[in-house]
C-alpha positions in Angstrom: -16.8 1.1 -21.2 -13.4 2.4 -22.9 -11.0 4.3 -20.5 -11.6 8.2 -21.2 -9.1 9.4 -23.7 -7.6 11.9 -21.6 -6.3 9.1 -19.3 -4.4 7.6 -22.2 -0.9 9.4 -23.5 0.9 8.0 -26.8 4.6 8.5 -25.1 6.5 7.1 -28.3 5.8 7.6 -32.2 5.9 3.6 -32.9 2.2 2.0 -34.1 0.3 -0.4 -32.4 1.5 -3.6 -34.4 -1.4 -6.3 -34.9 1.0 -9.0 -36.5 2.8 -9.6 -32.7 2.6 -12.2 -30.2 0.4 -10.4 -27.6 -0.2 -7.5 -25.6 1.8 -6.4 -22.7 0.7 -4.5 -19.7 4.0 -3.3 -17.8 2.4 -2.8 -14.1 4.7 -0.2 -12.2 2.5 1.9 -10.3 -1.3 0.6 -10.2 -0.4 -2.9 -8.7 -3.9 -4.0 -8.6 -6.3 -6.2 -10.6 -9.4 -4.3 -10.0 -10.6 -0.4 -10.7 -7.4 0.1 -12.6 -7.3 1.7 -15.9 -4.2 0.3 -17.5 -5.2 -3.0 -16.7 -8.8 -1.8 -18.3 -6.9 -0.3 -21.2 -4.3 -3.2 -21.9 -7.7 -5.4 -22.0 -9.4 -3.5 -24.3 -6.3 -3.7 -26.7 -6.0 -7.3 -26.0 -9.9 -7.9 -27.1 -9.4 -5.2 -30.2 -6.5 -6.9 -31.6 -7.5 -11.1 -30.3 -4.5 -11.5 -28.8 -3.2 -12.9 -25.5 -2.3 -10.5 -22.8 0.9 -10.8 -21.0 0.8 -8.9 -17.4 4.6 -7.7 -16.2 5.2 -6.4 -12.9 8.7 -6.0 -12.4 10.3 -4.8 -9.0 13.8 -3.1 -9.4 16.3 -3.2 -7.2 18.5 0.0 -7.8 16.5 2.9 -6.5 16.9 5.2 -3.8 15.8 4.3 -0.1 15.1 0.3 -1.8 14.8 -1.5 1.5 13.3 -4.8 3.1 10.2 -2.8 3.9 9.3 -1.1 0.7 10.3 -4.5 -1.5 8.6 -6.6 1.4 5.1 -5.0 1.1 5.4 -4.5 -2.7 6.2 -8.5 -3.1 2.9 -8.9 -0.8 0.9 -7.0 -3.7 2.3 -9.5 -6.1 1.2 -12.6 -4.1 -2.4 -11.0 -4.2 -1.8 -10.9 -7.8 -0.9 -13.6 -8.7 -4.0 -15.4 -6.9 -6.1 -12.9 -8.8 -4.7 -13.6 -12.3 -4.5 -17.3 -11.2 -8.0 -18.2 -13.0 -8.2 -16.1 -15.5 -7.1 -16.3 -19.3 -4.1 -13.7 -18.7 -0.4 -14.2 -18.2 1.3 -13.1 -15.3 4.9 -12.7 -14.8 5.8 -11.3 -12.0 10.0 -10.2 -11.8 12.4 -9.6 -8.8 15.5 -8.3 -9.7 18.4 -10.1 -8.0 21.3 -7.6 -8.7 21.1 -4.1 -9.9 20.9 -4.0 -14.3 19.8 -7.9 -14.1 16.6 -7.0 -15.1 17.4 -3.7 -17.1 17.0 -5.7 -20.8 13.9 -7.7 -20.0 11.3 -5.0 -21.0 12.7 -4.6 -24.2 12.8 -8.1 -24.8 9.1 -8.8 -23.7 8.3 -5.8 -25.9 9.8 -7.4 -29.5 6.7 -9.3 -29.7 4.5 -7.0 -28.1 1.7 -5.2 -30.4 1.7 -2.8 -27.8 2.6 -1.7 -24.4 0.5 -0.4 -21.5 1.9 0.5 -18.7 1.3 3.0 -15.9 1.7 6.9 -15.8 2.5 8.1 -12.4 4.0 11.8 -11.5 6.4 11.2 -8.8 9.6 9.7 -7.7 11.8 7.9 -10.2 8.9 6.5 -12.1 8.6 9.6 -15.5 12.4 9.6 -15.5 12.4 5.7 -16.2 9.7 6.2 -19.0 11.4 9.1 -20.8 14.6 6.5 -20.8 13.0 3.7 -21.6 10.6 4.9 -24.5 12.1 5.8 -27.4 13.7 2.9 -27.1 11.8 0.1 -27.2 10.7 -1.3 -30.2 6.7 -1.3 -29.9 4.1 1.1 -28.9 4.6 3.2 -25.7 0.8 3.9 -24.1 0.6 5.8 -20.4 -2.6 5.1 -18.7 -3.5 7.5 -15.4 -5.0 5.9 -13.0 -3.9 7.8 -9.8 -6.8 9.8 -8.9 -10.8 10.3 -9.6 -10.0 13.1 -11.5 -7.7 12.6 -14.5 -4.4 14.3 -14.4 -4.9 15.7 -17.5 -8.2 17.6 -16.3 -7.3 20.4 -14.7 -5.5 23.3 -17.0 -3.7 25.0 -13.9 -1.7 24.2 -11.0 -4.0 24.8 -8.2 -1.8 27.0 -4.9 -4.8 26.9 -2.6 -6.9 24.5 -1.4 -10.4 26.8 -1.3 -9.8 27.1 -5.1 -8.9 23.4 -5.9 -11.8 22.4 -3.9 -14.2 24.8 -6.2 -13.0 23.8 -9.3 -13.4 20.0 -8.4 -16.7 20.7 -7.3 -18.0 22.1 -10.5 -16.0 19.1 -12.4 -16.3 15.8 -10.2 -19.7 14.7 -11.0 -18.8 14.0 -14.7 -15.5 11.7 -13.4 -17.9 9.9 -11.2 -19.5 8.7 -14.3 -16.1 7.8 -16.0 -14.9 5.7 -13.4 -12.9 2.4 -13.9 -14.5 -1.0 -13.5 -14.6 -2.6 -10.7 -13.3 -5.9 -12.2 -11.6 -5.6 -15.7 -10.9 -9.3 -16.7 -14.8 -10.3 -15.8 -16.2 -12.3 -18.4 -12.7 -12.1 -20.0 -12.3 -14.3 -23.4 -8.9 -14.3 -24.9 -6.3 -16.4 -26.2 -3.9 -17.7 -23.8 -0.3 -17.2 -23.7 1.5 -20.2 -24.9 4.8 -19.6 -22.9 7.2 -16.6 -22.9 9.5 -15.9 -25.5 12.1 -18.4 -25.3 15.0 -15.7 -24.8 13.4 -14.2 -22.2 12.7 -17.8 -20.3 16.5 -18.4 -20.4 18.0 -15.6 -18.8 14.8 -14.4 -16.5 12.7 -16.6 -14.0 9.7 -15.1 -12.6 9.8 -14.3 -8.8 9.3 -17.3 -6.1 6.9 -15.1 -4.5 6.6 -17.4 -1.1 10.4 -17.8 -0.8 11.1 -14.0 -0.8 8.0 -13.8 1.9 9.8 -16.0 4.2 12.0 -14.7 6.6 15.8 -13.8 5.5 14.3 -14.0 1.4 15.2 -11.0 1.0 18.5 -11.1 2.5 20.9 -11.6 -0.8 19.1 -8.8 -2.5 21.5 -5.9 -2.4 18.5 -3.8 -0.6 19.1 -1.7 2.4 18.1 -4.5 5.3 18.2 -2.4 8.4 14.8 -0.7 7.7 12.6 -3.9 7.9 9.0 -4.8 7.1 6.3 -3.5 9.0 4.7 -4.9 11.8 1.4 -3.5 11.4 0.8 -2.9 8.3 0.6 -5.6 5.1 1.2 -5.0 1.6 -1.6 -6.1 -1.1 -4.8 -6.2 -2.6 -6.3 -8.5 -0.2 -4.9 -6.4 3.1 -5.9 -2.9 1.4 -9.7 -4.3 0.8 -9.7 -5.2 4.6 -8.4 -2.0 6.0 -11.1 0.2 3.8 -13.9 -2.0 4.5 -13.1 -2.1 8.5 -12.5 1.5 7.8 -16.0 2.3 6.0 -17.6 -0.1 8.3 -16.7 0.3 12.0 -14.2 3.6 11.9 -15.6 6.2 9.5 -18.4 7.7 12.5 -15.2 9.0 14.5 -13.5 10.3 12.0 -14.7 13.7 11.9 -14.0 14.4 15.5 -11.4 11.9 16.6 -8.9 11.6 13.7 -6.1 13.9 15.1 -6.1 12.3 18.4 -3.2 9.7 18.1 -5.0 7.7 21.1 -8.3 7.0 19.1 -6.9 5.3 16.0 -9.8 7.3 13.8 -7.8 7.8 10.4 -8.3 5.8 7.9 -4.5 4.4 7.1 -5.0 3.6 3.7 -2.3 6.1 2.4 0.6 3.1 2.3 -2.1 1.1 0.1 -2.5 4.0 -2.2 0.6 4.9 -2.6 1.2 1.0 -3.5 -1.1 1.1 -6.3 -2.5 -2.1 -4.3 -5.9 0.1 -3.5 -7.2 2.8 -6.1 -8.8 6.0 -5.2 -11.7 5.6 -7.1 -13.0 2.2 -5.5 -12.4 4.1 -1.7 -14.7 6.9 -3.3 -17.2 4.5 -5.1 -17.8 2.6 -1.6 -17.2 5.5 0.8 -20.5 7.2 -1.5 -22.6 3.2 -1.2 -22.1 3.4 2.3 -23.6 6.7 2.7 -26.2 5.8 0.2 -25.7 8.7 -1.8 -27.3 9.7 -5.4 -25.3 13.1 -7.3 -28.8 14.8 -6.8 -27.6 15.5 -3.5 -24.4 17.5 -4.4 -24.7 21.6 -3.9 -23.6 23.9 -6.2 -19.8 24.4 -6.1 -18.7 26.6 -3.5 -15.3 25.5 -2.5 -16.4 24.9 1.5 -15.0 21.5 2.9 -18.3 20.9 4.1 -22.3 20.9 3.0 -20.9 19.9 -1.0 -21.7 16.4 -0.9 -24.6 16.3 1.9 -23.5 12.7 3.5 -22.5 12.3 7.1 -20.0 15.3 8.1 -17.6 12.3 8.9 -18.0 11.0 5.3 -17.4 14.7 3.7 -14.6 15.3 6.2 -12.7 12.0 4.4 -14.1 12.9 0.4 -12.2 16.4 1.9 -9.0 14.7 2.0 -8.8 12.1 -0.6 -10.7 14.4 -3.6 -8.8 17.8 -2.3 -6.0 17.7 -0.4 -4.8 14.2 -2.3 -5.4 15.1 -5.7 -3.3 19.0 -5.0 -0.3 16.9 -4.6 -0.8 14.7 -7.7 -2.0 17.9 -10.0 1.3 20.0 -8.6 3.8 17.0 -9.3 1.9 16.3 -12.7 1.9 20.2 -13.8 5.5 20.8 -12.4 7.7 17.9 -12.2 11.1 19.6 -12.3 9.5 21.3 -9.3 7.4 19.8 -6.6 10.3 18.5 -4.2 12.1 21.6 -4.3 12.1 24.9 -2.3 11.5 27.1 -5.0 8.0 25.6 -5.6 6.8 27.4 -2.1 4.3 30.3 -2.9 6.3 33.7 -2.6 4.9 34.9 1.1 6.4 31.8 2.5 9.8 32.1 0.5 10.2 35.6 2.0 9.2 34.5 5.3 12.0 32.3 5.2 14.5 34.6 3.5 13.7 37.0 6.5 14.2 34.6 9.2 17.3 32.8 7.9 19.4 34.0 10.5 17.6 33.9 13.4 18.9 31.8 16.3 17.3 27.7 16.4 16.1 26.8 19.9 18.7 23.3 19.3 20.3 22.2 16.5 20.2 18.3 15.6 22.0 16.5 13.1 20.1 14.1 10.4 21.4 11.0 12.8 20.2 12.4 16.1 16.8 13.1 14.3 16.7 9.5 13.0 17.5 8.1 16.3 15.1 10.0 18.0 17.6 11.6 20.4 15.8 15.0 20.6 15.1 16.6 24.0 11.3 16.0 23.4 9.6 13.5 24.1 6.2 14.1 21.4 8.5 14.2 19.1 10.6 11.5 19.6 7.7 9.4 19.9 6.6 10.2 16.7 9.8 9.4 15.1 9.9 6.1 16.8 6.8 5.2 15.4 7.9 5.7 11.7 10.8 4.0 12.1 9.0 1.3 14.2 5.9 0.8 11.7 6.2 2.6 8.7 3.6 4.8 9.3 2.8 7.8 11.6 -0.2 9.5 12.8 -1.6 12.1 10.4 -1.5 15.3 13.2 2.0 13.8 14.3 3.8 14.1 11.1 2.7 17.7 10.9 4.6 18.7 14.2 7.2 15.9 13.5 7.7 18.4 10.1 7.6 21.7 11.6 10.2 20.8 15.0 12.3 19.3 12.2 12.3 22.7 10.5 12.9 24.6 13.6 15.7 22.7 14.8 17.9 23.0 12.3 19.9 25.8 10.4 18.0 26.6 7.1 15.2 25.2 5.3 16.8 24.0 3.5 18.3 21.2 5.9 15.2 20.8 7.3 13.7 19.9 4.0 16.8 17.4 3.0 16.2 15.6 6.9 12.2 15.4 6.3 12.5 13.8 2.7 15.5 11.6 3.6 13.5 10.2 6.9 10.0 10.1 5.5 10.9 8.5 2.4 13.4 6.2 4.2 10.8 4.5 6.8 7.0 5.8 5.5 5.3 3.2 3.7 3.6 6.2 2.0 7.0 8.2 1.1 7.9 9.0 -1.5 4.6 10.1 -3.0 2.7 13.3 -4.0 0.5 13.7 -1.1 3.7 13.1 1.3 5.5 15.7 -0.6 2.3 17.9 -0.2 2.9 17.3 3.9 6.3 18.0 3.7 6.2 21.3 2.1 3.1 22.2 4.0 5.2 22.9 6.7 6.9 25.4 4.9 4.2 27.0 3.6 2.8 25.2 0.6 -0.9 25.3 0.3 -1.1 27.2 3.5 -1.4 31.1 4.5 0.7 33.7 6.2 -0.2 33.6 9.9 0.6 36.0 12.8 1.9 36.9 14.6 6.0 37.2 13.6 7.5 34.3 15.7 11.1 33.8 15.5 12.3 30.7 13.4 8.7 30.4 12.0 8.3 34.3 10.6 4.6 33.9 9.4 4.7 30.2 8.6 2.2 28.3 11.1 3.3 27.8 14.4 3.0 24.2 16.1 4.1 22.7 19.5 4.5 20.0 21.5 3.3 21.7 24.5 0.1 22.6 22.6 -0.7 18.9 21.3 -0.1 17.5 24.5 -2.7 19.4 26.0 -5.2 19.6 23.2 -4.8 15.8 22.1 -5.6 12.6 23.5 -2.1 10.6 23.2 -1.1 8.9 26.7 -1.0 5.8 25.2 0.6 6.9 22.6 3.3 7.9 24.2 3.2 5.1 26.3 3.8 2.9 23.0 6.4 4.8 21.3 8.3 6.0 24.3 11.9 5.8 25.3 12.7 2.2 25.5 13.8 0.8 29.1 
């Protein structure tokens, strides 16, 4: 099946040239080899035109919060690909930049021979700023493939505020992407012409990555990469480790999910927000197995009424996850698609909570911490701190945690605007998952985004949700928790 049209974006005004060398799939976001539509796309081209496709995933070095954690798990995902491509009739060139601009030239280069090139279209971070730089000038065809969600970016003709209404409209709509999804394995049955070797220029001045020896310990320690955040402990980067998590997930977890997934104790989410943030793991093939599992046909969908519940008649633990990865998931990706001068800033809060905040802007803070005594957890609370210990720790941090992590951030210190610099800097700093739409969507949820006024008037808060320690200590299970991430002895 081709990719749907509306996934595919011409982003330059050069034709697709059938007289070059190959084609070229520039893998920057979907770092996968299955249930991705670039990769589906830049085959298709491949088997149009008979030429050999060349697969490029490049891993920079000069971008904000680039660390041993982020480049550790990413250079995981390529060890997984490379194994995947290994048998197949594709090329795969997989690039580590060893000093900031090294590798600035190389697309260009691979693209002078390229017929055309695919590569990923992803609304968040420093991803669209690199393709508006990069596309005018390079000298082949420029093609954006989205493969971030189960609904195309594209779809939806309105930046949804609310989650009631996002849910309704995906309701009426999601049936028809369920049939368009992306195949599970694009290169299956896969008969092209092999590469011969790269083009000689680029084999002088750019070896492909020694993926083991910058795995090992200290390989990454000559990259000029921030060192003191390093890889997680618990969590592993890739194709291979993303598959495991889902199917343990799907398998053994997804029965407590419903009623244990905010109690940090029970380990009931599903943690495959670092995977998906990756690109290692796509939405669609958590969706596609979550609906095998549950054995469900779309005859047993409802009529949209934009309930988290009773739409999709599987398990209530099932709808409870197709809740959060086809709603509250795909909000973040349609605002930062629809609005990207304006999804990570404080003007993007709906109007109740921007007055809420205007009218409590001078009201006293409880404390007052500084973005260092935040990062070292050297708060007078002990919940909290624990759950900053645990990001910096792990890379990860309980779902309900984050939320009060968020909203003690934002009432301890002296505007919103503080607290929102201190939440970005920390979770895109240690979060596997930073740095992402949905972690935006978090962040500004506890200012207000997608949310509602509440009462009553609290100080600090106004009309913005209330949420404390005190009250998750006695309505959640987290003595081990605490236990785990508490103040060292």
């Amino acid at each position: 099946m081709p990719v749907p049209a509306i996934r595919i974006t011409a982003a330059n005004s050069h034709p697709i040239a059938d007289d070059r060398d190959y084609v070229l799939y520039w893998m920057i976001a979907s770092r996968r080899a299955r249930y991705n539509f670039g990769l589906q796309h830049a085959v298709d081209q491949a088997r149009r035109l008979g030429k050999p496709l060349l697969i490029f995933e490049p891993l920079r070095v000069r971008y904000r919060w680039a660390s041993d954690r982020i480049h550790h798990f990413i250079i995981q995902g390529m060890r997984d690909n490379q194994a995947a491509f290994a048998d197949r009739p594709v090329t795969y060139f997989p690039y580590v930049e060893p000093k900031p601009g090294r590798g600035s030239p190389l697309l260009a280069k691979l693209a002078q021979n390229a017929c055309t090139v695919v590569t990923d279209q992803y609304p968040c971070f420093f991803l669209p700023r690199m393709i508006d730089a990069v596309k005018d000038r390079l000298p082949a065809a420029l093609e954006l493939v989205d493969s971030n969600g189960v609904v195309p970016l594209a779809l939806p003709e309105r930046t949804f505020t609310v989650a009631h209404s996002y849910r309704r409209w995906m309701q009426k709509n999601i049936l028809d992407c369920l049939v368009d999804m992306p195949v599970d394995d694009p290169l299956a049955d896969l008969d092209l012409p092999t590469l011969k070797a790269l083009p000689s220029a680029v084999q002088r001045r750019w070896k492909p990555a020694q993926i083991d020896a910058l795995l090992d310990d200290g390989g990454l320690a000559s990259l000029p990469i921030d060192h003191s955040v390093p890889p997680s402990p618990v969590v592993s980067g890739g194709s291979v480790a993303a598959t495991e998590r889902l199917e343990d997930f799907i398998v053994n977890q997804l029965g407590k999910y419903g009623d244990d997934r905010n109690h940090p104790d029970e380990n009931a989410t599903s943690g495959l927000s670092p995977h998906l943030h990756f690109g290692h793991l796509a939405a669609a093939e958590v969706v596609q197995r979550l609906l095998d599992q549950e054995n469900w046909t779309p005859d047993q969908a409802a009529d949209a009424n934009g309930k988290n519940h009773d739409f999709w008649n599987t398990s209530p633990a099932a709808e409870a996850f197709l809740d959060q990865i086809l709603t509250w998931r795909e909000m973040g990706f349609n605002l930062a698609f629809r609005e990207p001068q304006r999804y990570d800033q404080l003007e993007s809060l709906p109007d109740w909570a921007l007055k809420s905040l205007a009218e409590t802007a001078d009201d006293p803070r409880p404390q007052l911490y500084s973005l260092e005594q935040f990062e070292t957890a050297q708060t007078h609370d002990e919940v909290w701190n624990a759950a900053q210990r645990e990001l910096v720790q792990t890379g990860v941090m309980h779902n309900y945690m984050r939320m009060l992590w968020g909203k003690k951030i934002f009432h301890w210190t002296p505007t919103p605007d503080e607290a929102l610099r201190i939440m970005i800097e920390l979770n895109n700093k240690y979060a596997l998952d930073g740095r992402d739409p949905n972690s935006y969507s978090g962040i500004f949820w506890v200012l207000g985004r997608y949310d509602r006024a509440w009462g009553p008037q609290r100080p600090v808060f106004g009309k913005l949700r209330y949420m404390t320690s005190d009250s998750a200590r006695k309505k959640l299970r987290m003595t081990d928790y605490l236990q785990r991430f508490g103040e060292p002895s």
